[in-house]
Structure formats: structure tokens, C-alpha cells
N, C-alpha and C positions, 0 to 999 in steps of 0.2 A: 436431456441432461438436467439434474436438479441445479437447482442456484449455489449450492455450495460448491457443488463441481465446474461451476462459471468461474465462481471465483477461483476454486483452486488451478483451473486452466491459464486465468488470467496472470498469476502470479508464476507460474510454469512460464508463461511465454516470455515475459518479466527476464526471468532468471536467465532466459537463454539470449537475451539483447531481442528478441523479436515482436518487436511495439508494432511495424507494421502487419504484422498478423494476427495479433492481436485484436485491430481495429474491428472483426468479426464480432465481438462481445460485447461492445462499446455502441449504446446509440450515439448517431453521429450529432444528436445534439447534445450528448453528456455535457452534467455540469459536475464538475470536480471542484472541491475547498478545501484548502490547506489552514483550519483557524489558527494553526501554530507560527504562522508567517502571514497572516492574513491573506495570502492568495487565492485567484478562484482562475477557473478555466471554463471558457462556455461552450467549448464543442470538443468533440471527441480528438478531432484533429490538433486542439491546439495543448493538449494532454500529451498525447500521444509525439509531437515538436518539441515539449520540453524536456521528454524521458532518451528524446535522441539525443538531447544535449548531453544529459550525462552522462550519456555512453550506454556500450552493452555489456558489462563487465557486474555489473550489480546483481546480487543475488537476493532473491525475496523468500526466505525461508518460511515457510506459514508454521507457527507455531499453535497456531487456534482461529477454528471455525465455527461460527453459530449461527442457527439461522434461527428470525426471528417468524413469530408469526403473521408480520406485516409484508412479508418478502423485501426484505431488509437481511444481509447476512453481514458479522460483524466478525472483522478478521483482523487479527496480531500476526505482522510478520517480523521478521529479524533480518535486515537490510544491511547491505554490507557490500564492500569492491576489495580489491587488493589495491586498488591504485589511491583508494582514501583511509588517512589516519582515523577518522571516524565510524562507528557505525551505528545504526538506528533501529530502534523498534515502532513499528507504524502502527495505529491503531486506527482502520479503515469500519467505516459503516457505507456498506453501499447498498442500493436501493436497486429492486431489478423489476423487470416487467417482459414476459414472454420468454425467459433466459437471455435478454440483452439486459447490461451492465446500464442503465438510464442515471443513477446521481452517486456520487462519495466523495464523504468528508473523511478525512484522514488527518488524525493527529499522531504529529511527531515526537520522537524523543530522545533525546541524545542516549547512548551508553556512557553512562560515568562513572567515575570513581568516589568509593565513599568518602566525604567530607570529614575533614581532621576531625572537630567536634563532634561526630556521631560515633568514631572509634571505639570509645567506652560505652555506647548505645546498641549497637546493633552488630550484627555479625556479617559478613561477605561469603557469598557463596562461588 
């Protein structure tokens, strides 16, 4: 399996609530960073603990896959529940080694609406 199809598995399993099967992709000493909230996670396990929190309702749409040439694949997904007003575009770079998922930083971002001031600015799509 190449590394983009890690990833694309990992956001697959993501989308179906299934974190604990997941755990196959993930070394178990994954280090995950969230710099948009300054959080970090040091094992696989404890990544994998906070996505039960949120439930299994979240869908991780991948909108774009890249893989670099340091085996590094950097993926925009489109993050979303029915149970939250909110939804998010993540902007992950994860690091692999052997096709297991070993580091990612994930920056987040809210979907928003354009700001009054930029109305005569820009257009909305």
C-alpha cells in the first residue's frame, strides 16, 4: 500500500467511527500536534482516546492528497458531524515509515462566513 493510500485508509476508517481499527496504521508510539490549540499526543493510544471522545459521527472528507518526497503525505480534509454546528477543514502533514502513520501535525480551521468588511472585497463561493 503506498503512503497516500495509508492515509486515504486512515481517513476512511475516520469517517466510519472506526479509531479502533484503525490503530493498524498508527505506530503505537505516534506523535500527533494540533499547533492550532497547542496540543500534542505521545502515543498512538492516546490519539486514538480523544477521537472516541468525539464520537463516531465525524466524517473526514479528503479533499487533497500529496505526497512529498520525504515520505511525508500532506492531506486537506473537510471535517464535519450532523450533531455539531460547526465544521472544519484540517490541514494534516504526516510523516510515515514502512506504511505505518509514525508523526502529524494538523492544523485546523474553522468554516466561516465572510466578514461584513470584506463584502465589497471578495466574492463567496
Amino acid at each position: 500500500m503506498s503512503n497516500i493510500d495509508v492515509v486515504r485508509e486512515l481517513w476512511a476508517k475516520f469517517s466510519r467511527g472506526e479509531y479502533v481499527q484503525a490503530k493498524a496504521l498508527l505506530h503505537e508510539n505516534l506523535r500527533v500536534v494540533w499547533p492550532t490549540s497547542r496540543e500534542y499526543y505521545e502515543t498512538r493510544d492516546e490519539y486514538i482516546a480523544v477521537n472516541e471522545v468525539f464520537g463516531a459521527d465525524w466524517k473526514f472528507e479528503v479533499l487533497s492528497l500529496e505526497e512529498t518526497t520525504t515520505n511525508k503525505v500532506i492531506s486537506v480534509t473537510y471535517v464535519s458531524s450532523p450533531h455539531c454546528d460547526d465544521s472544519f477543514y484540517a490541514t494534516s502533514i504526516l510523516s510515515l515509515e514502512n506504511g505505518i502513520i509514525t508523526n502529524m501535525d494538523t492544523y485546523w480551521a474553522f468554516q466561516d462566513k465572510q466578514p461584513e468588511w470584506r463584502k465589497q472585497l471578495s466574492k463567496v463561493y
